[in-house]
C-alpha positions in Angstrom: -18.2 28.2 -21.9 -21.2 27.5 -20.0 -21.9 25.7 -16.9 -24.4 22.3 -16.6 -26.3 17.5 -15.5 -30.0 15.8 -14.7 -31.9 14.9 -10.6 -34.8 13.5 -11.2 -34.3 12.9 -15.0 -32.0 10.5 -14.2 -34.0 9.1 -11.7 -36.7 8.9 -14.3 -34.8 7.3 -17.0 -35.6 3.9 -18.5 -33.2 1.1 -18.3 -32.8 -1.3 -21.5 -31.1 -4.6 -21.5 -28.1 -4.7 -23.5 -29.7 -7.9 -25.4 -27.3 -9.1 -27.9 -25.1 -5.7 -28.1 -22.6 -5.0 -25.6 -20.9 -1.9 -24.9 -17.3 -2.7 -23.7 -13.9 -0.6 -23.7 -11.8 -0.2 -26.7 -8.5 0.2 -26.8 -7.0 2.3 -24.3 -7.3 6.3 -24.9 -9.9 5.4 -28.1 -12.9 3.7 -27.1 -16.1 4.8 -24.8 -16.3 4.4 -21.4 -18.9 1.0 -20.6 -22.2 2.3 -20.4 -23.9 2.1 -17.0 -25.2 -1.1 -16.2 -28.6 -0.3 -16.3 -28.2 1.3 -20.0 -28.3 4.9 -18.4 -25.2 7.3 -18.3 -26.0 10.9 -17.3 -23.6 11.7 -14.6 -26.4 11.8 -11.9 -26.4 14.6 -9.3 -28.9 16.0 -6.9 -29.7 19.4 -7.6 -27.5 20.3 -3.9 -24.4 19.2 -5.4 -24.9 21.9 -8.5 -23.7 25.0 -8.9 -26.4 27.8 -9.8 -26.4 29.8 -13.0 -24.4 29.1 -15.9 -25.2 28.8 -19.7 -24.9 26.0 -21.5 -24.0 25.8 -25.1 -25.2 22.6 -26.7 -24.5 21.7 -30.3 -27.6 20.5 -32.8 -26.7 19.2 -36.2 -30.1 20.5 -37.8 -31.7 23.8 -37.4 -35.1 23.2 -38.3 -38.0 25.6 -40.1 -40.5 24.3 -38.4 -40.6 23.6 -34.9 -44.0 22.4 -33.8 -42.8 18.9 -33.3 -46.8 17.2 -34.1 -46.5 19.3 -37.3 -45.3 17.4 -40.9 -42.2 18.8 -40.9 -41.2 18.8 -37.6 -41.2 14.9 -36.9 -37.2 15.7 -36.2 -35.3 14.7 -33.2 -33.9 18.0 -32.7 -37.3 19.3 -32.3 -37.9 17.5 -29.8 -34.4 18.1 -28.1 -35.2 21.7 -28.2 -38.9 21.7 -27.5 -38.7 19.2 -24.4 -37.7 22.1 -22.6 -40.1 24.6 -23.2 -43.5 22.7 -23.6 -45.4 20.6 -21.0 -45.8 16.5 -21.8 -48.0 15.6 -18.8 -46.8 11.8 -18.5 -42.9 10.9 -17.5 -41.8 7.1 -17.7 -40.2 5.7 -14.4 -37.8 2.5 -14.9 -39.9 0.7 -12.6 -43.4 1.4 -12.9 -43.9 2.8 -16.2 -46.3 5.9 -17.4 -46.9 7.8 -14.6 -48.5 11.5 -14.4 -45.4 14.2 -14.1 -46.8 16.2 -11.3 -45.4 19.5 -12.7 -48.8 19.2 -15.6 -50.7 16.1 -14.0 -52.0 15.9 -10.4 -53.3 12.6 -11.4 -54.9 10.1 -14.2 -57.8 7.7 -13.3 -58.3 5.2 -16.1 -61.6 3.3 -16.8 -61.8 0.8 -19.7 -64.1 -0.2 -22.1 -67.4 -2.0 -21.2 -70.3 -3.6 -23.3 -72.0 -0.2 -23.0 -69.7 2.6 -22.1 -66.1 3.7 -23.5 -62.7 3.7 -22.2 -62.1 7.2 -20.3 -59.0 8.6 -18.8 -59.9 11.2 -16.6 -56.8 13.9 -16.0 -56.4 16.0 -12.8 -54.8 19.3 -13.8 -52.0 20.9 -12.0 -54.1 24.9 -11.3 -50.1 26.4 -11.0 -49.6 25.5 -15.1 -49.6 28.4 -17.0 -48.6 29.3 -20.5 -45.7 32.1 -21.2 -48.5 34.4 -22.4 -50.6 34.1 -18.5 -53.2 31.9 -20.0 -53.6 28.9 -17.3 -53.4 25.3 -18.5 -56.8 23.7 -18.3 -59.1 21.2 -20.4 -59.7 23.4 -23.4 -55.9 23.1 -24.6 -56.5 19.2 -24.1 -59.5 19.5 -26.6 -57.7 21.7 -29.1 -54.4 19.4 -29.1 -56.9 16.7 -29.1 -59.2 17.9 -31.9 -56.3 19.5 -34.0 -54.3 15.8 -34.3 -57.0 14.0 -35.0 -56.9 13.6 -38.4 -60.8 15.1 -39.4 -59.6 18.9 -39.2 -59.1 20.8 -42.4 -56.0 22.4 -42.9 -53.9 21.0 -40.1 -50.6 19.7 -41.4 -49.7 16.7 -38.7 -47.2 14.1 -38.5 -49.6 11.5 -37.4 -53.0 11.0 -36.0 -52.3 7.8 -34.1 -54.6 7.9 -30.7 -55.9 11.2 -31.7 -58.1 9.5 -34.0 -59.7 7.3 -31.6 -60.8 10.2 -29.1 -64.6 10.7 -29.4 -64.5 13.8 -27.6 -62.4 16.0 -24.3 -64.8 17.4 -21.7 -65.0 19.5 -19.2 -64.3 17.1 -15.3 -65.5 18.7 -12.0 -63.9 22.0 -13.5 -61.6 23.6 -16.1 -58.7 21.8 -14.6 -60.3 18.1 -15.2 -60.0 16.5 -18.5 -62.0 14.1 -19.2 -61.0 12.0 -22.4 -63.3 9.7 -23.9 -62.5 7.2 -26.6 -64.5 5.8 -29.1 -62.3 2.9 -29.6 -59.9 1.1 -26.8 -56.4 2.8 -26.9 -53.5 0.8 -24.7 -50.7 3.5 -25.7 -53.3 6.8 -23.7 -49.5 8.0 -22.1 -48.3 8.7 -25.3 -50.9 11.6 -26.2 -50.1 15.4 -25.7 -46.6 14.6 -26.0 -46.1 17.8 -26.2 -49.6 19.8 -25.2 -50.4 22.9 -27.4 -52.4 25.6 -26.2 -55.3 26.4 -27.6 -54.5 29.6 -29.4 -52.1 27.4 -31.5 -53.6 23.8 -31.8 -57.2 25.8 -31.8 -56.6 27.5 -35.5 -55.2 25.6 -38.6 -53.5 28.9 -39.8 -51.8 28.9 -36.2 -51.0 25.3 -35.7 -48.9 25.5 -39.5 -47.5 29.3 -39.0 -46.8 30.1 -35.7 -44.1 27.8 -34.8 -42.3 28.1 -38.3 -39.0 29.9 -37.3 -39.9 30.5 -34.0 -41.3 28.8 -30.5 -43.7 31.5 -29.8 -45.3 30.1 -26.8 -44.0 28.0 -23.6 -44.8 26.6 -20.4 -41.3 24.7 -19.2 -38.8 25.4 -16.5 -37.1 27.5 -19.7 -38.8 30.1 -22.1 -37.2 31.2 -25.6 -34.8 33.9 -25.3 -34.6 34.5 -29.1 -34.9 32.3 -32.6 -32.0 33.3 -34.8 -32.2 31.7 -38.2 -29.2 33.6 -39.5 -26.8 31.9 -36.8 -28.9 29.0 -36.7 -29.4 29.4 -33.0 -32.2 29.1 -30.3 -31.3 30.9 -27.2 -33.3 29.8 -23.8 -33.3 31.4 -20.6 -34.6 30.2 -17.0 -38.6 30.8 -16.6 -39.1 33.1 -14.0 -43.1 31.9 -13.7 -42.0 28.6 -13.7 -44.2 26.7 -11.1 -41.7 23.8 -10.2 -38.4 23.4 -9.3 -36.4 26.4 -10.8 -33.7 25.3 -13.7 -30.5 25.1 -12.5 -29.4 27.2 -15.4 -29.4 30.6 -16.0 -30.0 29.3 -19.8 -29.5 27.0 -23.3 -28.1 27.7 -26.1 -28.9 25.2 -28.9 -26.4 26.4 -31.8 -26.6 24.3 -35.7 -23.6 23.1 -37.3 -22.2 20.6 -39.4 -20.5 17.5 -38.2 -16.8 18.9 -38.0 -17.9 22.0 -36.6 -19.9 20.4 -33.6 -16.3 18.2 -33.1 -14.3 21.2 -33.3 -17.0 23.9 -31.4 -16.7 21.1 -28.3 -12.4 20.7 -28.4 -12.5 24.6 -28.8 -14.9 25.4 -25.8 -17.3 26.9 -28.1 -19.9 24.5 -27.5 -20.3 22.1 -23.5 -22.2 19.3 -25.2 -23.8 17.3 -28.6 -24.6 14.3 -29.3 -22.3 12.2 -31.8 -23.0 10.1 -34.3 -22.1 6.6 -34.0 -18.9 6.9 -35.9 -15.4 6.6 -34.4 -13.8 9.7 -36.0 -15.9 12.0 -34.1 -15.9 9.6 -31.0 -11.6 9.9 -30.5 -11.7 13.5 -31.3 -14.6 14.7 -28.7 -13.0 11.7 -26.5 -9.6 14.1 -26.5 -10.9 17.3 -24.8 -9.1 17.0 -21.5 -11.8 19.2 -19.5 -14.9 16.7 -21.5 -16.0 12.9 -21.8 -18.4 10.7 -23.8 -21.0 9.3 -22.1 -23.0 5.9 -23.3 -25.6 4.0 -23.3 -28.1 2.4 -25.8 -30.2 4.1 -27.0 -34.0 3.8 -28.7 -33.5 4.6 -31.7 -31.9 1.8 -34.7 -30.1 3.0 -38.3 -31.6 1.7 -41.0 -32.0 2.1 -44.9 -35.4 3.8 -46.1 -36.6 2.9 -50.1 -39.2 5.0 -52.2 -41.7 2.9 -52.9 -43.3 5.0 -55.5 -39.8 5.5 -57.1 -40.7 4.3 -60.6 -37.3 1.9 -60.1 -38.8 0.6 -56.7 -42.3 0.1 -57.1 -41.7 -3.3 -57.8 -41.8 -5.2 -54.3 -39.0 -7.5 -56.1 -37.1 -4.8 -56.7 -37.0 -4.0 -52.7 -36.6 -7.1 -51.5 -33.4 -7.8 -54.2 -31.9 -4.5 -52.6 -32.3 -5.9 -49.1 -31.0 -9.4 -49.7 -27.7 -7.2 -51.4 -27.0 -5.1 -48.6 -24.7 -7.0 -45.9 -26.1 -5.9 -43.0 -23.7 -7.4 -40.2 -20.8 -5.8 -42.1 -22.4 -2.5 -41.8 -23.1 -2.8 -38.4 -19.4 -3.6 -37.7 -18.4 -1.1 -39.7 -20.4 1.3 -37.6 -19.9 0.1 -34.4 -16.3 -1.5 -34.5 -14.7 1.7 -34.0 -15.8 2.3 -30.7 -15.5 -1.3 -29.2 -19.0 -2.7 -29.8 -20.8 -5.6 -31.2 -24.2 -6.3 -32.1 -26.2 -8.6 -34.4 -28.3 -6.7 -36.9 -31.9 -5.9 -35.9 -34.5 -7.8 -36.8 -37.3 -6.0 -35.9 -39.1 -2.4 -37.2 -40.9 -1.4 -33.6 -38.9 -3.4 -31.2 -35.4 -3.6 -29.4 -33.2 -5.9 -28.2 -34.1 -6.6 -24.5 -38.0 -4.7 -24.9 -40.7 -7.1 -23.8 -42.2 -9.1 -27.1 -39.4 -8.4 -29.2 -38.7 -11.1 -32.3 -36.5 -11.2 -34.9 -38.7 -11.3 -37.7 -36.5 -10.7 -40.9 -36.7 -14.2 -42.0 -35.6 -14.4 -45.4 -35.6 -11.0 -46.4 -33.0 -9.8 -43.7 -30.2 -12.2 -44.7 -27.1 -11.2 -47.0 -27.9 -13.5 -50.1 -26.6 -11.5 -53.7 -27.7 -14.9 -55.7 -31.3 -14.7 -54.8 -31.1 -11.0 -54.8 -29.8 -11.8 -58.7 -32.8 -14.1 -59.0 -35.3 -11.4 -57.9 -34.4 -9.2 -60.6 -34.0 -11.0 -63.1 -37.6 -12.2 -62.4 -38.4 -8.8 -62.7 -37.2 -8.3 -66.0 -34.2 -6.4 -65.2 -31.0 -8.2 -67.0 -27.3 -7.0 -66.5 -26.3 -4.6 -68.9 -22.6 -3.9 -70.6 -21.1 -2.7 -67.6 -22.7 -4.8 -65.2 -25.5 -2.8 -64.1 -29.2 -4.0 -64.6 -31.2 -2.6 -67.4 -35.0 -3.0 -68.4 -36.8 -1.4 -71.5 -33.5 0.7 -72.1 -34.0 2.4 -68.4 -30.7 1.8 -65.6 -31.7 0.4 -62.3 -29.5 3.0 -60.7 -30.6 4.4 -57.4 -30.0 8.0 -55.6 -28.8 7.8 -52.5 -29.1 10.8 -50.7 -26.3 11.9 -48.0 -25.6 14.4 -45.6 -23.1 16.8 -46.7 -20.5 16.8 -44.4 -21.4 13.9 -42.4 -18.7 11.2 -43.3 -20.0 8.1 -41.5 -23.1 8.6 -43.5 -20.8 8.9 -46.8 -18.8 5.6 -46.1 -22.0 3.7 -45.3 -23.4 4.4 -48.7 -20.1 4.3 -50.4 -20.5 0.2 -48.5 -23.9 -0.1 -50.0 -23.0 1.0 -53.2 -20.3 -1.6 -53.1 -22.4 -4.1 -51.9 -25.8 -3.3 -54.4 -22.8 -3.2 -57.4 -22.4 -7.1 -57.4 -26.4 -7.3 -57.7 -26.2 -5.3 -60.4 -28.1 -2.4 -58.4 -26.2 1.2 -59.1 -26.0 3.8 -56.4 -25.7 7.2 -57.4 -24.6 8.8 -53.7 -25.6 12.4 -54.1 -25.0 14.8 -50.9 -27.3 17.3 -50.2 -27.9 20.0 -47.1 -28.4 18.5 -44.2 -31.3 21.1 -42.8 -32.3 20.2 -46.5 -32.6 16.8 -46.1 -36.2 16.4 -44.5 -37.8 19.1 -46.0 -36.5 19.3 -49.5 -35.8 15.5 -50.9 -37.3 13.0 -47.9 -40.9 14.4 -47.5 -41.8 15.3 -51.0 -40.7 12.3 -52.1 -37.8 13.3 -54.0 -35.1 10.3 -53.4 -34.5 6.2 -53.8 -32.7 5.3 -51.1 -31.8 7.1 -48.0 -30.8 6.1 -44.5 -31.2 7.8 -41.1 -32.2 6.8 -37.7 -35.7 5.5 -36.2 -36.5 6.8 -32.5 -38.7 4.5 -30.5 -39.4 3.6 -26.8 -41.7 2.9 -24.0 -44.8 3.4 -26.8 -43.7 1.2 -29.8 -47.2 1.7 -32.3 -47.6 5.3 -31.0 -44.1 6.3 -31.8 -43.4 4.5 -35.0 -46.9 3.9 -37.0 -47.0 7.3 -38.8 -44.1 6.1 -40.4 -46.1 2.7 -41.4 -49.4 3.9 -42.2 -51.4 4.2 -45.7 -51.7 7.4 -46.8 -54.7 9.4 -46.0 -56.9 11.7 -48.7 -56.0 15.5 -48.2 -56.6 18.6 -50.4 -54.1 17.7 -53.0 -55.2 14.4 -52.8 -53.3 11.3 -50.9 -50.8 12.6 -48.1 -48.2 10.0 -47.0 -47.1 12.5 -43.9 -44.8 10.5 -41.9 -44.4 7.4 -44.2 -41.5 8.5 -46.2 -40.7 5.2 -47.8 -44.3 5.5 -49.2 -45.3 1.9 -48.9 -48.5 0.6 -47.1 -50.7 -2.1 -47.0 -54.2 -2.9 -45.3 -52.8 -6.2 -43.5 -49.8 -3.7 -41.6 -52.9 -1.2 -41.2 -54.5 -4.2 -39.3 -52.3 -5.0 -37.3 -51.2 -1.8 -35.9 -54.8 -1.1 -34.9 -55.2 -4.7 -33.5 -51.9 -3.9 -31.2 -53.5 -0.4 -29.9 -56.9 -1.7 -29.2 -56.0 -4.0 -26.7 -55.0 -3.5 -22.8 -53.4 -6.8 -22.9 -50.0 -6.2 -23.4 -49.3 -10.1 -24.3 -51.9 -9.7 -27.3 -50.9 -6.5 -28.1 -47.6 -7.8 -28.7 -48.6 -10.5 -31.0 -50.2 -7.8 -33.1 -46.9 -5.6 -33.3 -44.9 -8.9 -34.5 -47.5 -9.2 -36.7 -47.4 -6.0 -38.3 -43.7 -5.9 -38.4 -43.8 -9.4 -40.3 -45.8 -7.8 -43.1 -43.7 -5.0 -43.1 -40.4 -7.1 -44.4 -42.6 -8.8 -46.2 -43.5 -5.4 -48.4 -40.2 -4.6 -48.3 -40.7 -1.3 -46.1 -37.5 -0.2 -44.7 -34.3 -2.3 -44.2 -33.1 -2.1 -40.2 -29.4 -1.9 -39.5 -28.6 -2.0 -35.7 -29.4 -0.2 -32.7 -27.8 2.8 -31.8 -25.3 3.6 -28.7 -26.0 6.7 -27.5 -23.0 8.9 -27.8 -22.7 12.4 -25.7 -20.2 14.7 -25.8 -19.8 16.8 -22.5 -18.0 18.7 -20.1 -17.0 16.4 -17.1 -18.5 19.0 -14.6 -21.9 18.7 -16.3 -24.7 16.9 -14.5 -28.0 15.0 -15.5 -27.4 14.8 -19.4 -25.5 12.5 -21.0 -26.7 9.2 -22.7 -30.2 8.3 -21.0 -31.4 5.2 -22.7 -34.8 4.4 -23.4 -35.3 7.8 -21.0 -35.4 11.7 -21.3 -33.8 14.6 -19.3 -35.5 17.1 -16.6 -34.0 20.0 -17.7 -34.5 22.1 -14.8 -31.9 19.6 -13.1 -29.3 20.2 -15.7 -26.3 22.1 -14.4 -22.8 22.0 -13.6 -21.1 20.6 -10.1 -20.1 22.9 -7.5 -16.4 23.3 -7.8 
């Protein structure tokens, strides 16, 4: 078993009002502990209190191909969860103040907006102590080459998203190599949110590089923790403490991100095979990691909402109708009970694509479309031309309106939510086929190609709410094979969400901003582009001794301050 919590990660993390969920005990010996007050439940420590060394085994329930996270195929959480350890993102988020430059990349940012005759620049003070694993120092030209690779007008580079990138007329040279100097050719409020991770050059400088070299492996680092070893045969990634690290050392002696299914990552953590993982929000798994007498759950919510995703160029759900008759069918407070019940929650379902309850701006926008109403959902089809057939279930021009539903295998609060919808689409006439499939399969097999109806899974937001999310809302854009719909896996666009998204990053004024995010989520339930469940609770599994990871809200971990408590 390893040894391993968070310092200034916790100190870092960003507090969310509850809003209209609240986190409160369930009955005794089965429900979570109340998350902290301000949203944020690590188990805090300073790095004194730990105990040096250790290993810690943390549970993943996807082991990625592709772990480049700005790559196609690796917009995945657990990318990130790995890869936040390993590469440098030059801009933490402090409760209080926002964005600010992490001093272990930035030295500082000087900002200078847009004027009638000159662009907006952000001008980046390079720490001279960052290196990369291989020796190569950090310095402007990886800025350029991220920059330059993400931007949308390379050939060959497979990214998740352009957003930002694209407005970046060029990155120069400062005073010297460790200046950046980033100019814009169009005002961008959200300039934190770029080089989330940085790439260096030899990678983010070669199309072949950027697509290859991270597939099955993380060949290059600059983290408190370097990769130890990629095993795709055991599905595990194996870290050990950076000896060139520049900043405070890790805590750890190492990680040890392992992949398993559902009930293994339950059974790893009451067996001591594995000191932490994050739980889905589903009470089974919640009582049984709840038992381990040596562990605990820790909670608080999170940024990230469930919701239901439709194929919009599904030949069955082209029809906007057709969507909006599947979201008026689907009860969405009784899924959210469902889910949440268990562990001694409540909440109102969301009514918003890009914003939480308690973020600044947020409106529930779902208006008609968001409501529980199987008459008008009737209506809808049958304006469409789809009329109930012998067994109930809609028919048009000898063709079922029977959707795939694709599941998890293995992961049974995903099965009872669709077994629900089914259920619930049934007295619409709507069929739901439910048809479980690999879960490292899920992404790269079915969701990105396309190859799916209906599926549900979980939207990660935060402190950047355009940047984050609107590769997922964009229109396609032309590639070799002609259009590419990258992030937008629901495959539905329009020029008025387009709009608005652009309208909400051009601005500096975060009230008009704002307006323009409202704006673009409005059109978005009005094209029937993904049906929003509820916002998560963060649920995570670990050892009672571990320090400075847990649940950390709207925030993120410093995982050099990870460890376990002396004695």
């Amino acid at each position: 078993m390893g040894q391993g919590r968070a310092r200034r990660g916790a100190a870092l993390l960003c507090a969310v009002a509850l809003g209209a969920a609240a986190c409160s005990p369930a009955e005794e010996g089965a429900g979570p502990r109340p998350a902290a007050a301000g949203g944020v439940d690590v188990g805090a420590a300073d790095r004194a209190d730990l105990e040096p060394g250790g290993t810690l085994e943390w549970g993943i329930n996807e082991f990625p191909a592709q772990w480049n996270p700005h790559h196609a195929d690796g917009n995945l959480a657990t990318v990130r969860t790995v890869t936040d350890a390993v590469l440098p993102t030059p801009f933490e988020v402090d409760p209080e103040e926002g964005p600010r430059p992490d001093p272990d990349y930035l030295l500082g940012a000087e900002v200078r907006e847009a004027g009638p005759d000159r662009p907006q620049t952000v001008t980046l003070r390079l720490n001279p102590e960052a290196r990369w694993s291989d020796g190569t120092p950090i310095t402007w030209r990886d800025y350029r080459a991220t920059a330059d690779a993400l931007d949308g007008r390379g050939d060959g580079y497979r990214v998740r998203g352009e957003v930002g990138y694209d407005r970046i007329a060029r990155v120069r040279q400062g005073a010297d190599e460790y200046e950046a100097v980033v100019e814009f050719s169009e005002p961008f409020s959200e300039y934190p949110s770029l080089f989330a991770p940085l790439l260096p050059e030899s990678v983010a400088g070669d199309p072949e590089a950027f697509n290859e070299d991270f597939t099955g492996d993380i060949p290059v680092t600059a983290g408190p923790f370097e990769v130890a070893g990629v095993d795709d045969g055991a599905r595990r990634v194996e870290l050990r403490r950076s000896e060139d690290w520049w900043g405070d050392p890790a805590v750890l002696d190492g990680i040890v991100f392992t992949a398993m299914d559902q009930e293994g990552l339950d059974s790893a953590f009451l067996d001591g095979g594995i000191d932490a993982y994050a739980l889905p929000v589903d009470a089974g798994s919640f009582g049984r990691a709840n038992s381990a007498g040596d562990g605990e759950v820790r909670v608080a919510l999170g940024p990230d909402y469930r919701h239901i995703t439709l194929n919009g160029q599904s030949p069955l759900l082209r029809d906007r109708r057709v969507r909006h008759a599947v979201f008026l069918g689907v009860n969405r407070q009784a899924l959210t009970d469902a889910a949440l019940s268990g562990l001694g929650m409540e909440a109102e379902p969301l009514g918003n694509h890009f914003l939480l309850e308690g973020q600044p701006g947020f409106t529930d926008n779902s208006g008609e479309w968001g409501r529980h109403d199987p008459e008008r959902a009737a209506a809808l089809l049958d304006e469409a031309g789809w009329k109930p057939g012998e067994d109930g279930i809609r028919e048009k021009d000898g063709e079922r309106l029977e959707l795939r539903f694709l599941v998890p295998r293995g992961f049974r609060p995903g099965q009872d939510e669709a077994e629900m919808v089914q259920a619930m689409l049934g007295e619409a006439g709507i069929g739901v086929d439910i048809e479980q499939v690999g879960g490292d399969e899920l992404f790269s097999r079915y969701v990105l190609p396309g190859d799916y109806d209906m599926v549900a899974f979980v939207n990660t937001g935060g402190r950047f709410p355009i940047s984050n999310s609107l590769p997922q809302w964009a229109s396609p854009v032309e590639g070799p094979d002609g259009e590419e719909w990258r992030s937008n896996v629901g495959r539905i666009a329009s020029k008025e969400i387009d709009a608005a998204m652009d309208d909400a990053l051009e601005t500096l004024d975060e009230e008009e901003s704002l307006r323009a995010v409202n704006r673009a989520d409005k059109a978005l339930w009005e094209e029937g582009h993904t049906l929003p469940l509820y916002q998560r609770p963060q649920l995570m599994a670990v050892r009672s001794d571990l320090a400075n990871i847990g649940a950390p809200g709207f925030g993120s971990y410093d995982y050099e301050d990870i460890g376990y408590l002396k004695g």
